[in-house]
Structure formats: structure tokens, C-alpha cells
C-alpha positions as CSV (number, residue, x, y, z in Angstrom):
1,X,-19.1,125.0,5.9
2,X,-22.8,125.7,6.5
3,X,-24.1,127.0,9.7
4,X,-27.6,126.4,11.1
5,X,-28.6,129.7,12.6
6,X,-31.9,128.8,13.2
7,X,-34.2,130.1,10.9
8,X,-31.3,129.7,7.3
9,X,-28.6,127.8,6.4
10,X,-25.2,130.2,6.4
11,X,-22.0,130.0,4.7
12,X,-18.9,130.8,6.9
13,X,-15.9,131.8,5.5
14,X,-13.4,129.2,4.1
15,X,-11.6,127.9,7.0
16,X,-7.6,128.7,7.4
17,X,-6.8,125.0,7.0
18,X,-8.9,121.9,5.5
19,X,-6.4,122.1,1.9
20,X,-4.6,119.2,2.9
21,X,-5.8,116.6,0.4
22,X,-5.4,114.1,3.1
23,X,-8.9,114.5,4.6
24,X,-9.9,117.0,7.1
25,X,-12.7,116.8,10.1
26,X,-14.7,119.2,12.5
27,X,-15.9,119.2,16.1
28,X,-18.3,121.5,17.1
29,X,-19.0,122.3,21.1
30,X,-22.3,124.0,21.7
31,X,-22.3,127.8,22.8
32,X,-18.4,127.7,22.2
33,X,-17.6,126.8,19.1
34,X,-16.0,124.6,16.3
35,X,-12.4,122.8,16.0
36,X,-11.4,122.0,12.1
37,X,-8.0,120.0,11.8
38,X,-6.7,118.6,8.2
39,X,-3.4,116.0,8.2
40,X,-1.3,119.0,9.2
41,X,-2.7,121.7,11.1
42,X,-5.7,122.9,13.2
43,X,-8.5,126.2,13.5
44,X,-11.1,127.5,16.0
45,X,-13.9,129.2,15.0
46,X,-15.2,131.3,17.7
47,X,-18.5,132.4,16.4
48,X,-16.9,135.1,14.7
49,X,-13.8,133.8,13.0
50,X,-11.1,131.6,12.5
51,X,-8.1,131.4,14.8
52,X,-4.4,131.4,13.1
53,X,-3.6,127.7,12.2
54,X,-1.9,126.1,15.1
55,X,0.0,122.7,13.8
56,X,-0.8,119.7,14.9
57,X,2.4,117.7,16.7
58,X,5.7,116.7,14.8
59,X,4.7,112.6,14.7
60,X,1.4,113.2,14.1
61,X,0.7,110.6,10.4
62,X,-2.0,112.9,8.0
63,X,-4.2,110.7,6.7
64,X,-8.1,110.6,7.3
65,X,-8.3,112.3,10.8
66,X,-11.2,111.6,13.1
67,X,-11.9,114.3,15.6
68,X,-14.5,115.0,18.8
69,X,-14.4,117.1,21.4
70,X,-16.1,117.5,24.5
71,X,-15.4,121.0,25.4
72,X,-13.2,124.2,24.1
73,X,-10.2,122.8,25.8
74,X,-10.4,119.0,25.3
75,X,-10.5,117.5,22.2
76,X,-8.9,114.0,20.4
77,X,-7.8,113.5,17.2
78,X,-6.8,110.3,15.2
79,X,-5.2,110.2,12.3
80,X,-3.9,107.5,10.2
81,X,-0.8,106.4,8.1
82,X,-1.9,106.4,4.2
83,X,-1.2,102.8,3.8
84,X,0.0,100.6,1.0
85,X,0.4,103.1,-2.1
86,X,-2.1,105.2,-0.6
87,X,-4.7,102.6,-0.2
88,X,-6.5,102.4,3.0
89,X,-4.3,99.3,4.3
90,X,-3.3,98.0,8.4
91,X,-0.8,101.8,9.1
92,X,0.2,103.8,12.2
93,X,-2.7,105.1,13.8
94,X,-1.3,108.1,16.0
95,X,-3.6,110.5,18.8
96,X,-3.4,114.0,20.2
97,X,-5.0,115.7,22.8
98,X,-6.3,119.4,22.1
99,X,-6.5,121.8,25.8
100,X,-7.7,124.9,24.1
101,X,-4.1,126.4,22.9
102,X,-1.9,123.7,22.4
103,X,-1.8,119.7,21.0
104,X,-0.5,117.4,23.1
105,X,2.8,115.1,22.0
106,X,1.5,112.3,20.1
107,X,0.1,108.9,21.0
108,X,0.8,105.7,18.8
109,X,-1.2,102.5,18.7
110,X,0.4,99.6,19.3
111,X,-0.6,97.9,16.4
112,X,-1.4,98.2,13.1
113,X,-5.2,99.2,11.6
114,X,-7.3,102.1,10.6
115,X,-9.5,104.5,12.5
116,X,-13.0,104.6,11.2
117,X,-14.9,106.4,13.6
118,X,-14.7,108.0,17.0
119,X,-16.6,109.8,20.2
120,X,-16.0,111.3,23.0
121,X,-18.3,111.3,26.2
122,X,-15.2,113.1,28.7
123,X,-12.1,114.1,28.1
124,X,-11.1,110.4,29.7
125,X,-14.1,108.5,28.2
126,X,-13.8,108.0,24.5
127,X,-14.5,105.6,22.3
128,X,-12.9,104.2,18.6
129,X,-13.7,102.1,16.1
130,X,-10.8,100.7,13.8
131,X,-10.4,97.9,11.3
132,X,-10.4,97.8,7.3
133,X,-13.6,97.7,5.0
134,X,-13.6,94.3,3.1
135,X,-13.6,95.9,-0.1
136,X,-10.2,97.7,0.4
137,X,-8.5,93.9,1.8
138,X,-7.8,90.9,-0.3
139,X,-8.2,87.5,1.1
140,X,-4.4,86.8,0.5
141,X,-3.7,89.2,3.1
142,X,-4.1,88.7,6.7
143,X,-7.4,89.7,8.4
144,X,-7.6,92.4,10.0
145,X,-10.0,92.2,13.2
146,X,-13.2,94.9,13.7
147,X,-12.4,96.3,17.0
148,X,-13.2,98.9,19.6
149,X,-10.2,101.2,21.3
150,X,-10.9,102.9,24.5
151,X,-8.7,106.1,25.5
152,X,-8.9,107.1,29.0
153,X,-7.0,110.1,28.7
154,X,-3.4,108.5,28.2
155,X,-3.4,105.8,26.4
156,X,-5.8,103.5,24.4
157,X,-6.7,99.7,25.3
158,X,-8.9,97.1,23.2
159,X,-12.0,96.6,24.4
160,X,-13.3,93.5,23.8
161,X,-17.3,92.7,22.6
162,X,-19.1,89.5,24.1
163,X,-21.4,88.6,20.8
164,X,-23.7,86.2,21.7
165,X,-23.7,83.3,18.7
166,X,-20.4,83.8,17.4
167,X,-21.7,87.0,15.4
168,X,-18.4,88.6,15.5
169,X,-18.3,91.4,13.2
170,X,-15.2,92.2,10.0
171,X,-16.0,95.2,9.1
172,X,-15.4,98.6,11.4
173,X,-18.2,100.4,13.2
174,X,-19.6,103.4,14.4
175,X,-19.8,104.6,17.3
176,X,-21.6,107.0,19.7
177,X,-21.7,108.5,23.2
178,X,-24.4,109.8,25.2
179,X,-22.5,109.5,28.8
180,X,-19.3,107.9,29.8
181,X,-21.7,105.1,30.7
182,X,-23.3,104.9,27.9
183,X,-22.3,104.2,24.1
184,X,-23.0,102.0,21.4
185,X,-21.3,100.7,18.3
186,X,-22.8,99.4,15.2
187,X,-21.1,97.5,12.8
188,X,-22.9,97.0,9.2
189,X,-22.9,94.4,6.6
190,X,-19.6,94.4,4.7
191,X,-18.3,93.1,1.5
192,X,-16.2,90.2,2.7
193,X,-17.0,85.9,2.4
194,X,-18.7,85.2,4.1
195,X,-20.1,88.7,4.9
196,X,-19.9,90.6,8.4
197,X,-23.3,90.6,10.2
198,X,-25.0,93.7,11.5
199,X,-24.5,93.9,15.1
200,X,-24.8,96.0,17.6
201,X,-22.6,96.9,21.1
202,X,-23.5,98.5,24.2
203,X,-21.6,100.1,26.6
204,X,-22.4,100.0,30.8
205,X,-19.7,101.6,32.0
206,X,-17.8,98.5,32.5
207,X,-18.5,96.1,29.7
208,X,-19.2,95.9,26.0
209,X,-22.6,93.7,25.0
210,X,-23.4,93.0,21.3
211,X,-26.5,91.5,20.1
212,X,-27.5,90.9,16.3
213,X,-30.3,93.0,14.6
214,X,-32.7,93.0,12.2
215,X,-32.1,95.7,9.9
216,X,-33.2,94.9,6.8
217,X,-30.8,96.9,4.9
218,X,-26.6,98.2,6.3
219,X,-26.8,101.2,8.4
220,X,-24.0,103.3,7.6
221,X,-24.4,106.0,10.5
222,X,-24.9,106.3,13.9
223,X,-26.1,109.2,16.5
């Protein structure tokens, strides 16, 4: 890891977990510090140091965990079933909540799909993105929609996305939050037939709004 100090670029030490050849993801929380988890286990660093590992929940699935936080004691973290022979396939998407010490019992999506990206405005107010890239589905398969979860807390809902035009989107998004009342997915240009437009989603608090763009070229991030 690399940490801005200001005026250089420093090298902390190697986190106590993050070996885990599943993936691995970091939340940092300004003037208090940074969470690391990998498919098994978690770490706080303090501004000093790493904390001893504390293991994520028994039910928790390993693969490709997404992770935000929106304070020392409150984070959420996805993770994701591998899939079909390790390919990133429809799986178990599971969820725990982080209060500082402990992880909370797990939370399993109803249905089938793959977290791609996700953000936290409060503990209550954050937002996923979750489908499967065109170039890792066949069209022999079944589709598998572009959506956008919500978890307030407890449990996660689909939100659904008024696109004017019939612009719906296949491939997974991006997502951001500045406040609970305000966020914005983007979904970019994807590799299916015919391909996924570029759109874009707003959050008001209430209700999701997308509208096309005219980026000349796929965005592939979003802050």
C-alpha cells in the first residue's frame, strides 16, 4: 500500500491479511483510518499499524469483495461466490456489517449475480451495482440483468432505473455517493449484441433517473 502524506508517496507495511488469492479491498475513513479485508479475514490500520486479523463471518463466500465504509465502526462488505469453475458466473452474493470490533452474521442475496461495485453514503444508505460483464456470459446462457441493490442497514432491495428510450443497460455499473440523497451510477459500453449503451442514473433520495450520454469513448470509473 502507498500512503499520501502530503508532500511523498509512503510505503506502509505489508498488511496482516490481503494473501487470500481471491481478491482483497480497502476502505479508508479520513482522520481515522483504513479497513483491508481479503475472502477470509479483516485489518485496521490505525495510522500506526495493523490490528490482529479479525475473520470475517462463518457464511461469508470469498471471492472478489467490495468494501466502503462510512466511519471506524460502520463498514459493508460484499463478497461473491467464485462461480462456474472459477469464472465470474450468476453465484451467492453474501453481506456483512463491520461496528469497529466485530462483523456482523452474514446477509445473502436473494438471487443469483455478481457484485461489481459499491458505496456507502450512511451506515443505512448504500448503494450496489451487480450483474455479469458480457465478455464473461455466453449468449446460450440466460441474461443476467444490470441492476442496482440498495441496503438500508438490514437487508438489500432492487432498485429499479426509469431509462428514458428503452436505454436499459447489460453491463454492471459504478457507482458513487456524495449524500444519502445523492448518488449516481454509470454503466459503460459492454461487449454484448447488441452492445449496452452508456447511461447514466441519478439518485434523489426517493427515485432512480437515467438518461443516455455522450461519451465518446466507455468510462470505466466513477467518483
Amino acid at each position: 500500500h502507498l500512503r499520501d502524506d502530503g508532500p511523498a508517496l509512503g510505503v506502509l507495511p505489508l498488511a496482516p491479511v490481503g494473501g487470500d488469492p481471491v481478491g482483497a479491498a480497502i476502505a479508508c475513513v479520513a482522520g481515522s483510518g483504513c479497513l483491508q479485508v481479503d475472502g477470509s479475514s479483516s485489518t485496521w490500520w490505525d495510522g500506526d499499524g495493523w490490528a490482529a486479523p479479525v475473520p470475517l463471518p462463518a457464511g461469508m463466500m470469498r471471492t472478489d469483495p467490495q468494501l466502503s465504509c462510512t466511519s471506524a465502526a460502520s463498514c459493508l462488505v460484499v463478497t461473491t461466490y467464485f462461480g462456474i469453475e472459477g469464472w465470474p458466473t450468476p453465484a451467492t452474493v453474501t453481506s456483512s456489517t463491520w461496528d469497529g470490533v466485530a462483523w456482523s452474521p452474514p446477509v445473502t442475496l436473494d438471487h443469483p449475480t455478481r457484485a461489481l461495485d459499491i458505496d456507502c453514503a450512511t451506515e443505512s444508505a448504500c448503494f450496489a451495482t451487480a450483474g455479469v460483464r458480457a465478455g464473461y456470459w455466453t449468449a446460450i446462457l440466460p441474461p443476467v440483468p444490470a441492476e442496482v441493490l440498495r441496503w438500508d442497514g438490514a437487508a438489500w432491495t432492487v432498485e429499479p432505473v426509469a431509462y428514458p428510450g428503452g436505454a436499459v443497460p447489460n453491463e454492471p455499473g459504478t457507482v458513487s455517493c456524495s449524500s444519502p440523497n445523492t448518488c449516481t451510477v454509470l454503466s459503460v459500453a459492454g461487449e454484448g449484441t447488441p452492445p449496452s449503451p452508456t447511461v447514466v442514473a441519478q439518485w434523489d433520495g426517493a427515485t432512480w433517473t437515467g438518461a443516455a450520454t455522450d461519451a465518446a469513448t466507455p468510462a470505466t470509473a466513477l467518483a
